[in-house]
Each structure stands twice: as C-alpha cells, then as structure tokens.
mmCIF file of the C-alpha atoms, coordinates in Angstrom:
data_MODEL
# 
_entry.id   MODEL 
# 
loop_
_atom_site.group_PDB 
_atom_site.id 
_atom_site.type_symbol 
_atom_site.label_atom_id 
_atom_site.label_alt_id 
_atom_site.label_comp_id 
_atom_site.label_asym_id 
_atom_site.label_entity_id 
_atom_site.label_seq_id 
_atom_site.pdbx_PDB_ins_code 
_atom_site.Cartn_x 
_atom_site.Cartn_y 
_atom_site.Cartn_z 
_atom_site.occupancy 
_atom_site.B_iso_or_equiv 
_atom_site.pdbx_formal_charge 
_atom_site.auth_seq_id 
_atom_site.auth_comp_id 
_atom_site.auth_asym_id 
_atom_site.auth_atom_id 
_atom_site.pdbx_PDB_model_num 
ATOM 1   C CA . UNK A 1 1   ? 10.558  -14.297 20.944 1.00 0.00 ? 1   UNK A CA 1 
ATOM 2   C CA . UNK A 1 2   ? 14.121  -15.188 22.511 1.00 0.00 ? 2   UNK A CA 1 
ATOM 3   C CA . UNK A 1 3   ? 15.501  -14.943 18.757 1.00 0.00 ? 3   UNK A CA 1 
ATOM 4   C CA . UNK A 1 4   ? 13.540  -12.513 17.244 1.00 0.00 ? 4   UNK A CA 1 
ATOM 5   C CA . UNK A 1 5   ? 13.418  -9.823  20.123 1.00 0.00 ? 5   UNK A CA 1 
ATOM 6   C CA . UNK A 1 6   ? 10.218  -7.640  20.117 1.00 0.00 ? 6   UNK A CA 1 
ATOM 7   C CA . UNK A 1 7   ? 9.749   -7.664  16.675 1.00 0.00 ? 7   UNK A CA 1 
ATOM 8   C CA . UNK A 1 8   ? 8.583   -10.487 16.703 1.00 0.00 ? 8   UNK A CA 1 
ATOM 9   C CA . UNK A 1 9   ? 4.617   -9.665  17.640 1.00 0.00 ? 9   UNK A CA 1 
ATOM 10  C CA . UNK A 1 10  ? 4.711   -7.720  15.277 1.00 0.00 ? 10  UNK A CA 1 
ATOM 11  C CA . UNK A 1 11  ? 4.681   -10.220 11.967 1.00 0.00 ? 11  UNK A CA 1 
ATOM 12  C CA . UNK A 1 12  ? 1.721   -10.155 9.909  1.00 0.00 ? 12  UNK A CA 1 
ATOM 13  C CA . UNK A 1 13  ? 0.213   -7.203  11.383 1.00 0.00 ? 13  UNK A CA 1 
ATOM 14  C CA . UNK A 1 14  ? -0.021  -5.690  7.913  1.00 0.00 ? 14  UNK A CA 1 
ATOM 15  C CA . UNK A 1 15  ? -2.763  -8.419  7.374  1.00 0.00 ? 15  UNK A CA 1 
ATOM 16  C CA . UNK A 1 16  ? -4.747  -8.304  10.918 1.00 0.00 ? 16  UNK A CA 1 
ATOM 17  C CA . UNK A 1 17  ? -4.712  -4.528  10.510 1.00 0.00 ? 17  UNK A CA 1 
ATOM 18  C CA . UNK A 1 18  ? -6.229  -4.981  6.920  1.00 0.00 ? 18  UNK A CA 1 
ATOM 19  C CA . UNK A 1 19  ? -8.620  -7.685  8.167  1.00 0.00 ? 19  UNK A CA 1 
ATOM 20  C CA . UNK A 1 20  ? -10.281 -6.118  11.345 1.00 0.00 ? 20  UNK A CA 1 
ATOM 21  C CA . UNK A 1 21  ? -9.988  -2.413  8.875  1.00 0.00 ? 21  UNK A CA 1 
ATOM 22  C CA . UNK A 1 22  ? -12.275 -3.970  6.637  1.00 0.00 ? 22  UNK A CA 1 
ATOM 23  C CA . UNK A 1 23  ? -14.359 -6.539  8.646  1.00 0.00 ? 23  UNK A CA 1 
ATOM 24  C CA . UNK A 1 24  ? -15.435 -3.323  11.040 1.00 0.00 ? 24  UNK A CA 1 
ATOM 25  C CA . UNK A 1 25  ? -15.615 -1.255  8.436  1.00 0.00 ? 25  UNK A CA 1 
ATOM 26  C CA . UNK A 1 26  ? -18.070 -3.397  6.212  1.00 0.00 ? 26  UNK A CA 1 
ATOM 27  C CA . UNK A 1 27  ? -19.791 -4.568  8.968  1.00 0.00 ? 27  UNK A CA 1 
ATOM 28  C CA . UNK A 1 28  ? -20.705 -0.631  9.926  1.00 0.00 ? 28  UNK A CA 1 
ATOM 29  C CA . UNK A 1 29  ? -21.866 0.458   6.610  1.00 0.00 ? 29  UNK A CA 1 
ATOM 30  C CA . UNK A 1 30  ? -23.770 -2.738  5.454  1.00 0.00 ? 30  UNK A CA 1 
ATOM 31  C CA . UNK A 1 31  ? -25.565 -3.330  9.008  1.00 0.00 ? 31  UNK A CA 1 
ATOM 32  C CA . UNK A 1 32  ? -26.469 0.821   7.806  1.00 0.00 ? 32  UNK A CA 1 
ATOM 33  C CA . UNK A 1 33  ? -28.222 0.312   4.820  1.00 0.00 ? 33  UNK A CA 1 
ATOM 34  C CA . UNK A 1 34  ? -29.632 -2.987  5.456  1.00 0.00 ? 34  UNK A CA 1 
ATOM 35  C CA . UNK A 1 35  ? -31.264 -1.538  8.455  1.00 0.00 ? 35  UNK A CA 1 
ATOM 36  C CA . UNK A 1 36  ? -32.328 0.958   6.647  1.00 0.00 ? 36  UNK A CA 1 
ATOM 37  C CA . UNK A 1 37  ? -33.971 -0.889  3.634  1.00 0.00 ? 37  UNK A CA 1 
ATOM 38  C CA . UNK A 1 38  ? -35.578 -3.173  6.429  1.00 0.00 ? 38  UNK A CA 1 
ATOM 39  C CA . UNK A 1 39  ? -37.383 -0.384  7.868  1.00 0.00 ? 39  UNK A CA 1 
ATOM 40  C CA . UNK A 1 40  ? -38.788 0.302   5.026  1.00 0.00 ? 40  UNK A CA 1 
ATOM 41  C CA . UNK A 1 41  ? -40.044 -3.019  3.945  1.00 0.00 ? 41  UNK A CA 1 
ATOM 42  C CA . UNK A 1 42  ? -41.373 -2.897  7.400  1.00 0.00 ? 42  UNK A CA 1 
ATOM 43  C CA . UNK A 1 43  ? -42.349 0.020   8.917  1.00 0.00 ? 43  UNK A CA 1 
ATOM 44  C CA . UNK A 1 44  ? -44.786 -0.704  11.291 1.00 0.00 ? 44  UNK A CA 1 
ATOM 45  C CA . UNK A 1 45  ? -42.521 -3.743  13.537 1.00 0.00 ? 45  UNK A CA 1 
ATOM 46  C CA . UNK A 1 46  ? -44.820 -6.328  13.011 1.00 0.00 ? 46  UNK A CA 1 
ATOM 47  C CA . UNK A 1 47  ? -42.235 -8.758  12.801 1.00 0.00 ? 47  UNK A CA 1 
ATOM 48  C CA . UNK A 1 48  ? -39.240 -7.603  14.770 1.00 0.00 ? 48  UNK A CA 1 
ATOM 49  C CA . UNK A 1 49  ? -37.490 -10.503 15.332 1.00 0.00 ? 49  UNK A CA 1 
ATOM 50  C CA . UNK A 1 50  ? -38.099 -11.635 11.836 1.00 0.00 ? 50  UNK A CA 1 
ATOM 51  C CA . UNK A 1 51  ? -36.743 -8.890  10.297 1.00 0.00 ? 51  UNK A CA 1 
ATOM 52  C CA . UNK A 1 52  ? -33.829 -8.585  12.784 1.00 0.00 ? 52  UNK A CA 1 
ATOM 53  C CA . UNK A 1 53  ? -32.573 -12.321 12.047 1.00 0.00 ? 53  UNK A CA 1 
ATOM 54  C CA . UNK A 1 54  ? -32.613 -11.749 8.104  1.00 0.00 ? 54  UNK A CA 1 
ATOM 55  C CA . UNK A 1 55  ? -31.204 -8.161  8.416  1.00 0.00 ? 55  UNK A CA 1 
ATOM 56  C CA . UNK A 1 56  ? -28.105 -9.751  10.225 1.00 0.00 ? 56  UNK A CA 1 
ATOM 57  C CA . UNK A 1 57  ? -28.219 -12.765 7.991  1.00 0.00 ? 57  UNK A CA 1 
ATOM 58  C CA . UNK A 1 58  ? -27.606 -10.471 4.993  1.00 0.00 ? 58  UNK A CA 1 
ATOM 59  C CA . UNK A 1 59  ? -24.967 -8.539  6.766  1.00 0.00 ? 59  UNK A CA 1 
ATOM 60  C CA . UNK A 1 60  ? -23.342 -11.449 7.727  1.00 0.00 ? 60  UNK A CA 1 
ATOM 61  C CA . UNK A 1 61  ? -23.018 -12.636 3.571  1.00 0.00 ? 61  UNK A CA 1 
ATOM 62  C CA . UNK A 1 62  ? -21.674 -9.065  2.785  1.00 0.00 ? 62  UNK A CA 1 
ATOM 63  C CA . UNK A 1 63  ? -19.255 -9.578  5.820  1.00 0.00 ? 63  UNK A CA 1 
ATOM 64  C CA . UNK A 1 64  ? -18.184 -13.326 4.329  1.00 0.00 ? 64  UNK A CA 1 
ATOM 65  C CA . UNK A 1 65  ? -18.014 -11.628 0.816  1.00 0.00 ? 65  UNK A CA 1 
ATOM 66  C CA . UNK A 1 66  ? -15.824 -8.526  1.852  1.00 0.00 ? 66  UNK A CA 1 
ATOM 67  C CA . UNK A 1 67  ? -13.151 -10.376 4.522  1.00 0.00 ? 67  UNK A CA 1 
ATOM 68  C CA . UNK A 1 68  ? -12.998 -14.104 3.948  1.00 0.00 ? 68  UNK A CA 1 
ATOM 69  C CA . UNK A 1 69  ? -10.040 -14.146 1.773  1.00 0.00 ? 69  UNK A CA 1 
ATOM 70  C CA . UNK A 1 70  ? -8.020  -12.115 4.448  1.00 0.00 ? 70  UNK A CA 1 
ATOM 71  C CA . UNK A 1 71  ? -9.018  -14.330 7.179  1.00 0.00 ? 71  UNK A CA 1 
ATOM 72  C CA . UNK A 1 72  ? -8.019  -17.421 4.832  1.00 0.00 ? 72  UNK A CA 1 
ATOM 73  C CA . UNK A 1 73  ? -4.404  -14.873 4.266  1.00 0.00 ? 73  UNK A CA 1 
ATOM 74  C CA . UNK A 1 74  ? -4.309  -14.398 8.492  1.00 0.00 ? 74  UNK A CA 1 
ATOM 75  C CA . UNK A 1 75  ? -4.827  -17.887 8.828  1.00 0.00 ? 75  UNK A CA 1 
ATOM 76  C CA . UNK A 1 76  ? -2.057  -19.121 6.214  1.00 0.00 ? 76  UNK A CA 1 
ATOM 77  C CA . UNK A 1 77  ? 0.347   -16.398 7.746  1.00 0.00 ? 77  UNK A CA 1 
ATOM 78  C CA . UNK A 1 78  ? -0.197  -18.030 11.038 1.00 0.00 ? 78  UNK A CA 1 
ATOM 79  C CA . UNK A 1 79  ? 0.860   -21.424 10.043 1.00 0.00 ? 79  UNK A CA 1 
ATOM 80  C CA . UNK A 1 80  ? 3.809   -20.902 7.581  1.00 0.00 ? 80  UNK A CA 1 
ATOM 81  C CA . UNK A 1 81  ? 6.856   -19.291 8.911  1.00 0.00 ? 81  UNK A CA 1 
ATOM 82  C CA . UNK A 1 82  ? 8.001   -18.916 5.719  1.00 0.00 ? 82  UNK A CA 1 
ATOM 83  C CA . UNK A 1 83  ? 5.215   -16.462 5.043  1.00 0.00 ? 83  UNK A CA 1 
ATOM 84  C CA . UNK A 1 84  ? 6.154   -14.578 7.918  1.00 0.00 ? 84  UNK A CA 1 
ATOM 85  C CA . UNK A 1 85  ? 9.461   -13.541 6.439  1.00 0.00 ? 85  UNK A CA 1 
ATOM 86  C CA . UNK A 1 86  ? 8.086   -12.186 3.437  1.00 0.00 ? 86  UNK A CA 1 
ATOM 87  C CA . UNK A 1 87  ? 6.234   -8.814  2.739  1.00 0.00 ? 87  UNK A CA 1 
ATOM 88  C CA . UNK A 1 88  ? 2.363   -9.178  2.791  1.00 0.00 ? 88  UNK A CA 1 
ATOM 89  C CA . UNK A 1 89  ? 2.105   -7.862  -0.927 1.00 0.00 ? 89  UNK A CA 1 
ATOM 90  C CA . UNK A 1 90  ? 4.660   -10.702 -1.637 1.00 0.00 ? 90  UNK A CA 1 
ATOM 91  C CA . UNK A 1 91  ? 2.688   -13.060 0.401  1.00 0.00 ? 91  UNK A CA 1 
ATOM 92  C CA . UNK A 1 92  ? -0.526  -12.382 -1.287 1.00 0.00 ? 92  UNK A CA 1 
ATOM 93  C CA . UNK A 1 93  ? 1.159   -13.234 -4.212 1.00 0.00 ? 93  UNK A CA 1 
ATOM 94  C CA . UNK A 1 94  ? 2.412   -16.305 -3.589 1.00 0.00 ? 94  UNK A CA 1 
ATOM 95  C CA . UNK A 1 95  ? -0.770  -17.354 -1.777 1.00 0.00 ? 95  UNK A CA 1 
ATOM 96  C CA . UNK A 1 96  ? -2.753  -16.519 -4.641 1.00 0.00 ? 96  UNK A CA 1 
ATOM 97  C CA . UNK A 1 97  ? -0.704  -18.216 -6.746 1.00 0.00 ? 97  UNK A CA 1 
ATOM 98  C CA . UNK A 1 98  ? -1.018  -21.464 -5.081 1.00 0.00 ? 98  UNK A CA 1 
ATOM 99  C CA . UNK A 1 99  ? -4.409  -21.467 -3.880 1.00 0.00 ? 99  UNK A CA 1 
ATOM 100 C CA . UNK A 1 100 ? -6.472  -18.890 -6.281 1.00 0.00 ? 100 UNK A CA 1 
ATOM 101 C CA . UNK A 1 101 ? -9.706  -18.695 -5.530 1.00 0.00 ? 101 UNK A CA 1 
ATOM 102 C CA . UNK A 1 102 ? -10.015 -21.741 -3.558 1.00 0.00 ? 102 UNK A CA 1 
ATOM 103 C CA . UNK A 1 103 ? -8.640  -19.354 -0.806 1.00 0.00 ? 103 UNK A CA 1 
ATOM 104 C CA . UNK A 1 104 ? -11.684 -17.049 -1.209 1.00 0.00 ? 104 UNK A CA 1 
ATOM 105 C CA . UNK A 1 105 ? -14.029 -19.951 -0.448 1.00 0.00 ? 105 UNK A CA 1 
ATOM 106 C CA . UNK A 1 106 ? -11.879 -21.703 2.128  1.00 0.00 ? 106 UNK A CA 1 
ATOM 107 C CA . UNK A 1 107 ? -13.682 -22.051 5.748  1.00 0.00 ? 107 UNK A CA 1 
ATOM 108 C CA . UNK A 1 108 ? -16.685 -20.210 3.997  1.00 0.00 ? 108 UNK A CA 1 
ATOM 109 C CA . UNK A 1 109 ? -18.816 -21.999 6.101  1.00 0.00 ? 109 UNK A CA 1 
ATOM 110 C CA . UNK A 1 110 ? -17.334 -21.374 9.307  1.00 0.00 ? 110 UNK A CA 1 
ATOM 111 C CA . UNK A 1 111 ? -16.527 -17.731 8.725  1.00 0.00 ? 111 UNK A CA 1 
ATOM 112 C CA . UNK A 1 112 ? -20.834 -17.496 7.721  1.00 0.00 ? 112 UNK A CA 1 
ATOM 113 C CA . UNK A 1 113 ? -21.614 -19.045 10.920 1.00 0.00 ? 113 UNK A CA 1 
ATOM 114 C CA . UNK A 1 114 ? -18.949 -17.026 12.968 1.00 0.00 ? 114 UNK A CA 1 
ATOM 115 C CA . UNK A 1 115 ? -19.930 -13.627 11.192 1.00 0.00 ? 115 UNK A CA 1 
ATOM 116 C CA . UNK A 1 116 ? -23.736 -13.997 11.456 1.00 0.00 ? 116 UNK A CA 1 
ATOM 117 C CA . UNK A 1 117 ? -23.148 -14.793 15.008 1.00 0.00 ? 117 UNK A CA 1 
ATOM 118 C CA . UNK A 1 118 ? -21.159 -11.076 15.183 1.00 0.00 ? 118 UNK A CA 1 
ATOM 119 C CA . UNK A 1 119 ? -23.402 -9.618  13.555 1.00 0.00 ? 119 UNK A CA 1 
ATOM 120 C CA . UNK A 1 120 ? -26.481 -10.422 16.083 1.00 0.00 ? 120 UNK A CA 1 
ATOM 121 C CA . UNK A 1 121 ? -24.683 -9.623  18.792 1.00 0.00 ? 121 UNK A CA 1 
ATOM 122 C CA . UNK A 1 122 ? -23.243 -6.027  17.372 1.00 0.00 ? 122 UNK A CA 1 
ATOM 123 C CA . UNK A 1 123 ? -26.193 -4.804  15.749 1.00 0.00 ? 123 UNK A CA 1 
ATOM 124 C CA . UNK A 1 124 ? -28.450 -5.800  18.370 1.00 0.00 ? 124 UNK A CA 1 
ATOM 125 C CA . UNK A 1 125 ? -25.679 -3.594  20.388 1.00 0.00 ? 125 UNK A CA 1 
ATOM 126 C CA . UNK A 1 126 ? -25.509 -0.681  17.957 1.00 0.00 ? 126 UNK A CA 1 
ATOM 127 C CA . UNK A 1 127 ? -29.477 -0.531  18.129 1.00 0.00 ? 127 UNK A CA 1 
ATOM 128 C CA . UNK A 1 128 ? -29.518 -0.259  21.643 1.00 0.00 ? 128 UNK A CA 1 
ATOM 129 C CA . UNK A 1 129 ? -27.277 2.140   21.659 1.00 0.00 ? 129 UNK A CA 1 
ATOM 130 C CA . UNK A 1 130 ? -28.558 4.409   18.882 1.00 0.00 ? 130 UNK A CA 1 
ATOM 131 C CA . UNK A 1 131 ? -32.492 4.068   20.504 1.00 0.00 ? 131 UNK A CA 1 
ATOM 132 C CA . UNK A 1 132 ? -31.002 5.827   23.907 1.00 0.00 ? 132 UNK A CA 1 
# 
C-alpha cells in the first residue's frame, strides 16, 4: 500500500467481481429449479429434511461446477504478484496454460464442502423468507 497508493485494493477485482457474479448468481437460479423439481417429487413434505439436505447437496455440485475454476484463478492471483500485474484475460491465459484443467479440479473437495455448507444456510434463509 505505501508503494502502490490506493490502487492497490483494487488488483484482481476483475476476478472477485466475476467470482461472487457468478457464485450468487448460480446459486439463485439452481437453488430455483431444484426447489422446484423437489416439490414435485414430493409434494406432500413427508420428508422435509430429507429432501432439503439433497436439494442443497445438488445445488452445492452445480455451485462447484459453475465457480471452482475462478476460486482456483482468485486463489492463484492472491499468491503470485506477478499475476497481479497482468490483465485478468492475460492471467487466465497463462494460468490455463500451466495448470489446464487441473485448475478446474483443484480444492474440489474443499470448495464441495464449503459450498454445500452455503447453500444450507442460504436456502434455508431464502425459504424463510419467501414463506412470510
């Protein structure tokens, strides 16, 4: 920050914007239609929680499926100055070209577990919200 001034907080925001644009917006329309398709599977509520926990398990794939490269891109930006220089097309790039797809599938496991948690605690949020 004493170098760089105020620009500084402001490196790789290209690729958080992009991240949390897509994350929410996934999260939104596939917690939508799963819901949706659960209900009907299910109409009566016999099994609530049931239902609930595999709804937000399959949200939680399309989440991992939709975002986890750009988390593994966030992450690398993070760590490597040298990323933070460049432009985030021109870090994609590069990234890509060093890693492939082993970036898509890096922390998979993690980012699962961290997204299923999210999306428990959101949709159970968002149906609250929508009953009232």
């Amino acid at each position: 920050f004493s170098k760089e001034g105020i620009s500084s907080l402001y490196k790789g925001w290209s690729i958080y914007f992009a991240r949390y644009l897509v994350v929410w917006s996934s999260f939104l329309s596939i917690n939508h239609i799963v819901k949706k398709k659960a209900e009907k599977i299910d109409p009566q509520n016999k099994y609530p929680v049931s239902k609930f926990l595999s709804a937000n398990f399959i949200v939680a794939a399309g989440l991992v499926a939709t975002s986890n490269y750009l988390d593994f891109l966030k992450t690398q930006v993070q760590m490597d100055q040298s990323l933070q220089k460049l432009s985030t097309i021109d870090a994609i790039r590069l990234l890509w070209n060093k890693y492939g797809m082993h970036g898509v599938k890096a922390g998979f496991s993690f980012s699962f577990c961290s997204r299923f948690i999210h999306a428990i605690m959101a949709g159970a949020l968002m149906d609250k919200i929508t009953e009232s």
